[in-house]
Every structure is written in structure tokens, then in C-alpha cells.
C-alpha positions in Angstrom: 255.3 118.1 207.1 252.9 115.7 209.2 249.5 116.7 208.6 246.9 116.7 212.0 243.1 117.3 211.6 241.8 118.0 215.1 237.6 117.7 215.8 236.4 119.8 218.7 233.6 121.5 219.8 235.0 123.4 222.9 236.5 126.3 220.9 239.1 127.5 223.1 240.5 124.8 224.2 240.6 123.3 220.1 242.6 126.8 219.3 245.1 126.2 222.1 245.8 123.1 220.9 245.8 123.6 217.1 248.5 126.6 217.6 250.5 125.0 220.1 251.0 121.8 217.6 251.7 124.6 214.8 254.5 125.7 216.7 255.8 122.3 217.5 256.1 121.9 213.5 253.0 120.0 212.6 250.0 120.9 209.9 246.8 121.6 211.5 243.4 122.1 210.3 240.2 121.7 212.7 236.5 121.3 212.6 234.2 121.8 215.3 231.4 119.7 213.9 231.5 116.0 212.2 229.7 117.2 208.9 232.5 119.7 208.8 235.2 117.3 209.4 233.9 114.7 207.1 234.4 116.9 204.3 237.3 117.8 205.3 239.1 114.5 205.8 237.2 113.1 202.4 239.2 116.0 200.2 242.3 115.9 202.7 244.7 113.3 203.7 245.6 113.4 207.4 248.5 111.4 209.1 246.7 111.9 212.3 242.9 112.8 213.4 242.5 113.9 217.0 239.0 113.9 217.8 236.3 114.4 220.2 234.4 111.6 221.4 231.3 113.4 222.7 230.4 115.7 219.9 227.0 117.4 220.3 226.1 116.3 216.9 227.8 112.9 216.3 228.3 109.5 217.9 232.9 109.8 218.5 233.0 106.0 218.2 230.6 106.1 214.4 232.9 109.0 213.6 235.8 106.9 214.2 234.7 104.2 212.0 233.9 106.9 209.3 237.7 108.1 209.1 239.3 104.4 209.0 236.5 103.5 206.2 238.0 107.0 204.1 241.5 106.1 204.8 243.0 103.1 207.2 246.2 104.8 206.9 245.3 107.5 209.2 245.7 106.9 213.0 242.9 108.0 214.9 243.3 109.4 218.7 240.4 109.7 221.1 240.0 113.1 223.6 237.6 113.1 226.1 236.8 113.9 229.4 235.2 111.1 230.6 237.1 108.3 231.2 235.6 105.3 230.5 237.3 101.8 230.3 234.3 100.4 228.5 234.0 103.2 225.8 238.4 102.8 225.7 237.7 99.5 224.5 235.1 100.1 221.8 237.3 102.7 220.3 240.4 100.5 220.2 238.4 97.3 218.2 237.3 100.5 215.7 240.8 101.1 214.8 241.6 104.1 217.6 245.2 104.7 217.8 244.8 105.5 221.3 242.2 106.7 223.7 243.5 110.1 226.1 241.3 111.8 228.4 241.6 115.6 229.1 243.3 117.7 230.3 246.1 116.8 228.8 249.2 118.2 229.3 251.9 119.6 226.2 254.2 116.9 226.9 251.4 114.3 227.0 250.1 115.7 224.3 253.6 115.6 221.9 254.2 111.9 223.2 250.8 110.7 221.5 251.0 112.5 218.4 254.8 111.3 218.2 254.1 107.6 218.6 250.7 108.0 216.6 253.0 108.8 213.9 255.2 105.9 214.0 253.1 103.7 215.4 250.5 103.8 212.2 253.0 102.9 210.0 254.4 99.3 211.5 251.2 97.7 213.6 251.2 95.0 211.9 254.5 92.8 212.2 256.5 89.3 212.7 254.9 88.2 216.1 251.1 89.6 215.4 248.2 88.2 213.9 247.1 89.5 210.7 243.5 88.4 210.7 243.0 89.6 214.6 240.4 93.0 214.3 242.0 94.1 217.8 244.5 96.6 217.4 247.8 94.6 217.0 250.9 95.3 219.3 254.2 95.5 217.0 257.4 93.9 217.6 259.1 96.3 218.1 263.0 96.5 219.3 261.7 98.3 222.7 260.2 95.1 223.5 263.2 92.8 223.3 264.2 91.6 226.4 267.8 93.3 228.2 270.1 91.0 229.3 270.9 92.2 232.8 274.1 91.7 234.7 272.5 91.4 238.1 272.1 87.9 240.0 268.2 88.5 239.4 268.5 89.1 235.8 271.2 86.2 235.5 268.5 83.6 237.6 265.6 85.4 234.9 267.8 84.6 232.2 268.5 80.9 233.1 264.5 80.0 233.5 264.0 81.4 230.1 266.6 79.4 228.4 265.3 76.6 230.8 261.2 76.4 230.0 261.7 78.1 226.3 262.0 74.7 224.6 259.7 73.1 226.2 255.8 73.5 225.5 255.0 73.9 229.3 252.4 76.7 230.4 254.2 79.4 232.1 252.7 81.8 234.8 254.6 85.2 235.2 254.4 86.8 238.2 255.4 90.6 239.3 254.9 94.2 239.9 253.3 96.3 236.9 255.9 97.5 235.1 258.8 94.4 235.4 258.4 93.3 231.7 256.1 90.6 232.1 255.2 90.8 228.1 258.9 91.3 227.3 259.2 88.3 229.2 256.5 86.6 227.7 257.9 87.2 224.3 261.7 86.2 225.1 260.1 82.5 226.0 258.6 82.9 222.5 261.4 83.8 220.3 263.6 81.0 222.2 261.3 78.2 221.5 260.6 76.0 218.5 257.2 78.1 218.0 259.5 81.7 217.0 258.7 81.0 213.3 254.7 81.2 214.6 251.8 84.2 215.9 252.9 85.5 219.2 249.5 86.7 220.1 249.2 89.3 223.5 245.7 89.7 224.8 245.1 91.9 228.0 242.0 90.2 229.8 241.7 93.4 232.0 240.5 95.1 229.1 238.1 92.5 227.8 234.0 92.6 229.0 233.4 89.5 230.3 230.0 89.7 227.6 232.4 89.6 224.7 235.6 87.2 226.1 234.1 84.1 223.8 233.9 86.0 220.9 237.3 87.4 221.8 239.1 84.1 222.5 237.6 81.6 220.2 235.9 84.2 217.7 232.4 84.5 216.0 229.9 84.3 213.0 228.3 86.3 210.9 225.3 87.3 212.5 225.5 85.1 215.9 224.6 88.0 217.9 224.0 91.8 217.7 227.3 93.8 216.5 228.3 90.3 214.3 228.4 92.2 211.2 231.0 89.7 209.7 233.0 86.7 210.7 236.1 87.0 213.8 238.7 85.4 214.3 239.5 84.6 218.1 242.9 84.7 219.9 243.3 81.2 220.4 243.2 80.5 216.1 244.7 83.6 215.8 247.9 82.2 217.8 247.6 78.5 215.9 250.9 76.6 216.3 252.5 79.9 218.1 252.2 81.5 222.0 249.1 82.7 223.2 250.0 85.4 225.9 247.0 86.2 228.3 248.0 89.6 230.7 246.0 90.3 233.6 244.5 86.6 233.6 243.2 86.8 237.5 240.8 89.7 235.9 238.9 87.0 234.0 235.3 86.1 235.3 234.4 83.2 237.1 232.7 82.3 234.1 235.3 83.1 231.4 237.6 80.9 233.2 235.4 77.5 232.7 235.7 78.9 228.9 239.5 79.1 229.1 240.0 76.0 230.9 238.1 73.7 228.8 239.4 75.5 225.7 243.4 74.4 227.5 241.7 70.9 228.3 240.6 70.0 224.7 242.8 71.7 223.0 239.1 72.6 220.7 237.5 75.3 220.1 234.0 76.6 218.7 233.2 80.0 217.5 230.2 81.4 218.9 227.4 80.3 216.3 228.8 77.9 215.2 229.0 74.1 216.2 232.2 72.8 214.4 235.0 72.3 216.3 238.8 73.7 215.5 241.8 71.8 216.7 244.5 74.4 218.1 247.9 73.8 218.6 249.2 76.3 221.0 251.6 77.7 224.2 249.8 79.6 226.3 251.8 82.0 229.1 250.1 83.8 231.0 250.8 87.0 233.7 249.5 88.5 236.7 250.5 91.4 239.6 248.1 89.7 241.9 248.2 86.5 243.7 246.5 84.3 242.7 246.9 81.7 245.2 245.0 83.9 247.8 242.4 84.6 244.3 242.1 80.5 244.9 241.6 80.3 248.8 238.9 83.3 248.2 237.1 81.5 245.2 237.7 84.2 243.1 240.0 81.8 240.4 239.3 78.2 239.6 241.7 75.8 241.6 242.0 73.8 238.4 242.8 76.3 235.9 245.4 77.7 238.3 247.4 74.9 238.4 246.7 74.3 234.2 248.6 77.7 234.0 251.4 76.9 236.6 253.2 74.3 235.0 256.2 76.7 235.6 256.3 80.3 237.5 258.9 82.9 236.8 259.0 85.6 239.1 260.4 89.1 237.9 262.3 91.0 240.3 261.5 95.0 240.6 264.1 97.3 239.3 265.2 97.9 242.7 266.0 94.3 243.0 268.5 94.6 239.9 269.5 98.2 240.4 272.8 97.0 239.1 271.3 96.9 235.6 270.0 100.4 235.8 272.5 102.1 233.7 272.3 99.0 230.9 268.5 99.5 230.6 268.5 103.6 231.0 271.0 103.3 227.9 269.2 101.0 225.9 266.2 103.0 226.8 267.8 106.1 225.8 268.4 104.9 222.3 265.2 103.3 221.9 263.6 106.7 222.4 266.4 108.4 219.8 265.1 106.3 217.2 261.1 106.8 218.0 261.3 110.6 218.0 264.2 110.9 215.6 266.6 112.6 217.9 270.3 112.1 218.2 270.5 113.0 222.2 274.0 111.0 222.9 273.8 110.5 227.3 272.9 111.3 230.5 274.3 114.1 232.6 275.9 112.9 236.1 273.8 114.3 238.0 270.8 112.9 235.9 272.5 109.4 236.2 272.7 109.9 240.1 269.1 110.7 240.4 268.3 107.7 238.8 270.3 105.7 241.7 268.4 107.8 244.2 264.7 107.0 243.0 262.9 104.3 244.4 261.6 103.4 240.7 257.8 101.9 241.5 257.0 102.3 238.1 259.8 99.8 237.6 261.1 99.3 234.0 258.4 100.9 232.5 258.6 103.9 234.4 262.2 104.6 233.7 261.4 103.9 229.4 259.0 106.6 230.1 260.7 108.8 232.0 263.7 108.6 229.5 261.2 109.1 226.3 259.7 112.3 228.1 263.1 113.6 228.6 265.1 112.8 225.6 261.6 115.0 223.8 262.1 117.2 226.1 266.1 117.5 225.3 267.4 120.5 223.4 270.9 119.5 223.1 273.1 116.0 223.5 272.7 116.1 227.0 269.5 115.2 229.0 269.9 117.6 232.0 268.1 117.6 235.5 265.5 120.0 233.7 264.3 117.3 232.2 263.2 115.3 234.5 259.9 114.8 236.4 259.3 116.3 239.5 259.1 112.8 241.4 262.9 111.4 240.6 264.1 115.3 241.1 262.7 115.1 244.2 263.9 111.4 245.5 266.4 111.2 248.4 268.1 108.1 250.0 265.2 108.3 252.8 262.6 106.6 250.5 262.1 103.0 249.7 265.4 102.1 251.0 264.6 103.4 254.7 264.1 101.0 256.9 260.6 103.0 258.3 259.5 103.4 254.9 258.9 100.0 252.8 257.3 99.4 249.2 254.1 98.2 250.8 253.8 102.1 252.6 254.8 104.1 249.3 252.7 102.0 247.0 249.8 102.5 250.1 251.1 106.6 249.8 250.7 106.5 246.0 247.4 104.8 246.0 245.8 107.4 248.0 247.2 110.6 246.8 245.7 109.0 243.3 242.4 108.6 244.7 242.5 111.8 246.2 244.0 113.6 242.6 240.7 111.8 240.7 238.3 113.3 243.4 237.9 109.4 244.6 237.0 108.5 240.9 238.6 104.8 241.4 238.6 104.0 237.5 240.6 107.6 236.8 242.8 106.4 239.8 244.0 103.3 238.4 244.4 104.7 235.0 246.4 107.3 236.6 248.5 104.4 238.5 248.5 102.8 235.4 246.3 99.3 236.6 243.7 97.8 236.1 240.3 99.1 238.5 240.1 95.1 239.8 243.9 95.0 241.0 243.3 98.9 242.5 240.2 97.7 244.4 242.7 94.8 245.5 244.6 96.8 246.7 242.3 99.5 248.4 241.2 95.8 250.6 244.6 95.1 251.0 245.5 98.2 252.8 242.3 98.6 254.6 241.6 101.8 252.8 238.1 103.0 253.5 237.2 104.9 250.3 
């Protein structure tokens, strides 16, 4: 039985939580205290901690450390109220699983325990750096790429095969949600650098303070926090593909680094002045355009055009709905295997809400919509019950309407966000699931006066 040690102050809301994971099948013990929970977790062996950040007596990051120094085996989730991007970010390069903030809801809740559970037992893999201290995204079969039978996905298929055995730079280019990493890692797996690091990096979630230490790594002792040698992305991805998401969220700054890193093909570790060779393929992805980034100043003319050797532009689900019921199948058994169920297909009438939804999630949307429902599945079938409000509640007068186009839903959806978050922009985009640059690019897109 999967053992769960939860650390909370708030009393009530650690009691709801501890007996509704009881009933759900788990082991729970809690602590509201860290001197509690320490000696706790020292005498016990937890599969998962779920813990506090802002305890009254105890710094949640330092705490955090404490239970990966005890045992690295045990995944470590992160509650709080507060979101912050910047404290998400500490959390994940100590060893956090993940990073929720409250309230969360029950099927929230199971989702993150369920893949906390899998998850800490394969982060490591074929296609991930070993020596990077960043938490490590596994290969796994969720992130192959579908082959799709629509026009779109046969054109998306033939520029992979295309640019894969070459070493050009490639820039990818659509909506969140299309598979741009997928993508990214297809190009990889086809070229003559598969048997290399495939090494992911999301720039959004990088302070531009610590992007050199990041990219080329550090010292010992080169500034404060250096408490022992890193190794940067770009060694890290040696003689494999370095993929950089979200590059347009780089600073002005940052992107001199980048670009003279791509010039020179050298690097130096901060401290240090000896230089390393690299021998690498960088691709890189964006849901912004950067072209207009360029005519505003905001992205280096000459970097733009070092990334853009060759563009490959991912159509939205809706431009491929054809493929729908390839990638809600595959989908459907990906989910099987990560929970461990055995739910065997959609109901009609499921399958017809699918075709009704406008989908601007895109592909990710519709993994996650299938994950939630195939937990939320008692029998074989998934049912209508088991769907979210939002593709229940879809009708053939959405996107499809010629009075109502993407650009007016995704205008819709950005302000009922803002209004959900009380106008708290980086709970907003977390909730839209961006970054809080490409939200505030979009909030001066539309003209929004927030």
C-alpha cells in the first residue's frame, strides 16, 4: 500500500485531506510541524511527502532539501497558497516532484499523487542528462510523436523526415499545447544524434539572474548558492539536441549569451576561464511571434535568424480534427497504463462531444481530459459523467461559427481567467497554462485594459 506523509499546519483542511486519500486506498500519516515531520520521515519510509511551503516554524524549500537528503527516493509535492513562479522554481532545482497551489480540487489532488508515484520511479531515462541537477523530464511513451492521417499531420510528418538528418537549427512554431516538445524530440530520435542527450530546457521558467549558470553551468563557489560544481545544458546536451521552449521569454541579455554560445560553438562556466568545445543541435519553440518580438526590439535580429535555419509550424487540433480519434485512443491507453486501469473505450456520445469541442487546449488538453476521465472511470466505459463541464457543454456554435473565431474565444478565455484569479495575472496564466510574458502579450494584443 503507497505510503503518503502529509505536513500541514492548517488543521482542518490537513484532516480533509488525510481521510479523503485514506479512502482513495493510500497510507497516511501527518505532522503539523517540521520537527514533528522530521522524525517522522527519519524512522518512516514515505513514497510521497506532501508538504506545506509556508510553515510557521520552517523554511518549505530547507524542508524540502531535508527529505531528499533522508531518502531521494521519495517524491516531494509542494502545497501552498501563494503562487509564486519564482519560489516554483527553487522547489523544482531542490528535487520537488511538483509544485500545486491550493485549493486544490479531489481530482487535482488524485492526478498528482498518481503521477508522483510513477513519476519518482523513471525520471531519469534514454533522452535525459544524468549529471543535469534540474528535475529531468522522462521519455516516456506519452511523448512519442502520433502519426496522424490528416494533410496537416502528413505535411508535419514529411519536414521531420526532411530536416531530421540534417544538423540544421530548427524553430517550432504553434499554439500551447500542439506538441512542440513531441516534435522537438521526433527530430531527435530521427537524426544521427538519437544515440546522444536530448536535453529540454523551458526558458520561461529560468530567472534571467541564473540563465548562465543554467546554460553553460558553474563552480564551486563562483557566486552565492554555488555550493558545488553544475553542469549547464549546453555540456549536458554534448554531441545530442539541445531543446530550448519558450525561447522569446529570454532577456535581452541572455540572448547575447545564447548567441555567442551558437556562434563559437564554446562555452565557459561561470568562474571559470577555460573554454569547452560543444558539439550540439539546438531546436528551439515558441507560441509567440517572434518576428514582431524583432521589429519591437524585444529579440535580437541575429539570433532570430541563427535559430531559423528551418520553421515547422504545428497545426491546432482543429486543423487535424481528422486525427482526433487516433490521438484520443492512443491517449486513452497511455492513461491505462499510468494509473493502472484497464478502461477499454469511449462511449458514443463521449466520442461525439469530442467532435463538438473547439479543443483550445489542443493536444494537450484532450491527454488531460482523457487522464481525468479514464481516473474518473468506474467501469470499461468512460461515460459523459466523466467529462469536464467545458466539452459537455460545447455545441457546433463555437469556434466553428463564423461570428465567433479562435482570436474571440482565446480573448473570452483570457478574461474570465483574469477575472477567476481576482486579476492576479501570474495565477491567470498558470490557470491558462502560459507563461505571465506570453499572457501580458496577449492582454496587449487584445487591447485588454487590466
Amino acid at each position: 500500500m503507497p505510503s503518503i506523509l502529509i505536513i500541514e499546519d492548517d488543521a482542518a483542511f490537513c484532516q480533509m485531506l488525510q481521510n479523503f486519500l485514506i479512502k482513495q486506498g493510500y497510507s497516511v500519516q501527518s505532522s503539523s510541524n517540521a520537527p514533528d515531520a522530521k522524525k517522522t520521515y527519519q524512522s518512516t519510509y514515505f513514497d510521497l511527502v506532501l508538504t506545506d511551503l509556508r510553515l510557521p516554524d520552517y523554511d518549505g524549500i530547507q524542508l524540502l532539501a531535508d527529505i531528499k537528503r533522508t531518502n531521494t527516493e521519495t517524491a516531494v509535492v509542494m502545497m501552498t497558497g501563494y503562487a509564486e513562479v519564482g519560489t516554483a522554481v527553487a522547489a523544482m532545482k531542490k528535487g520537488a516532484f511538483d509544485y500545486i497551489s491550493k485549493p486544490l480540487t479531489p481530482d487535482e489532488m488524485l492526478l498528482v499523487v498518481s503521477s508522483a508515484r510513477k513519476g519518482n520511479t523513471a525520471i531519469t531515462t534514454k533522452g535525459t542528462s544524468p549529471h543535469s541537477k534540474t528535475r529531468d523530464r522522462a521519455v516516456l511513451p506519452e511523448q512519442q510523436a502520433i502519426q496522424g492521417i490528416s494533410d496537416a499531420s502528413k505535411r508535419l510528418n514529411e519536414h521531420i523526415q526532411l530536416v531530421a538528418p540534417t544538423n540544421m537549427s530548427v524553430l517550432i512554431t504553434g499554439e500551447s499545447g500542439t506538441g512542440k516538445e513531441v516534435t522537438a524530440r521526433a527530430i531527435h530520435s530521427k537524426s544521427s544524434r538519437s544515440d546522444f542527450d536530448f536535453v529540454a530546457v523551458d526558458c520561461g521558467a529560468i530567472p534571467k539572474e541564473l540563465a548562465a549558470s543554467e546554460f553553460f553551468g558553474h563552480l564551486k563557489g563562483s557566486f552565492t548558492g554555488a555550493v558545488e560544481d553544475k553542469v549547464g545544458h549546453f555540456e549536458a546536451a554534448n554531441k545530442g539536441t539541445l531543446f530550448l521552449d519558450e525561447v522569446g521569454n529570454l532577456s535581452y541579455e541572455n540572448q547575447i549569451q545564447l548567441l555567442r554560445a551558437l556562434q563559437e560553438r564554446k562555452i565557459k562556466k561561470v568562474g571559470s576561464t577555460k573554454e569547452i568545445v560543444v558539439d550540439l543541435r539546438i531546436i528551439t519553440a515558441t507560441n509567440e511571434d517572434l518576428m514582431k518580438a524583432v521589429e519591437k526590439g524585444r529579440f535580437r535580429e541575429d539570433l532570430f535568424h541563427r535559430l531559423n535555419e528551418f520553421s515547422i509550424a504545428l497545426p491546432s487540433l482543429e486543423e487535424r480534427i481528422e486525427d482526433l480519434p487516433l490521438f484520443a485512443d492512443y491517449f486513452l491507453d497511455q492513461a491505462n497504463q499510468s494509473l493502472e486501469k484497464n478502461v477499454i473505450e469511449f462511449s458514443e456520445e463521449v466520442r461525439e462531444a469530442f467532435q463538438r469541442y473547439h479543443w483550445p487546449g489542443n493536444v494537450r488538453e484532450l491527454q488531460n481530459v482523457i487522464k481525468r476521465a479514464v481516473l474518473l472511470t468506474v467501469g470499461d466505459v468512460i461515460q459523459l459523467s466523466a467529462l469536464p463541464g467545458e466539452v459537455l457543454n460545447a455545441d457546433n456554435s463555437g469556434a466553428n461559427s463564423d461570428s465567433f473565431s479562435k482570436a474571440d474565444y482565446e480573448k473570452a478565455q483570457i478574461i474570465k481567467a483574469l477575472k477567476k484569479t481576482n486579476f492576479n495575472k501570474s495565477k491567470a496564466a498558470k490557470l491558462l497554462q502560459v507563461t505571465r510574458k506570453t499572457l501580458y502579450n496577449k492582454i496587449n494584443q487584445y487591447n485588454l485594459d487590466f
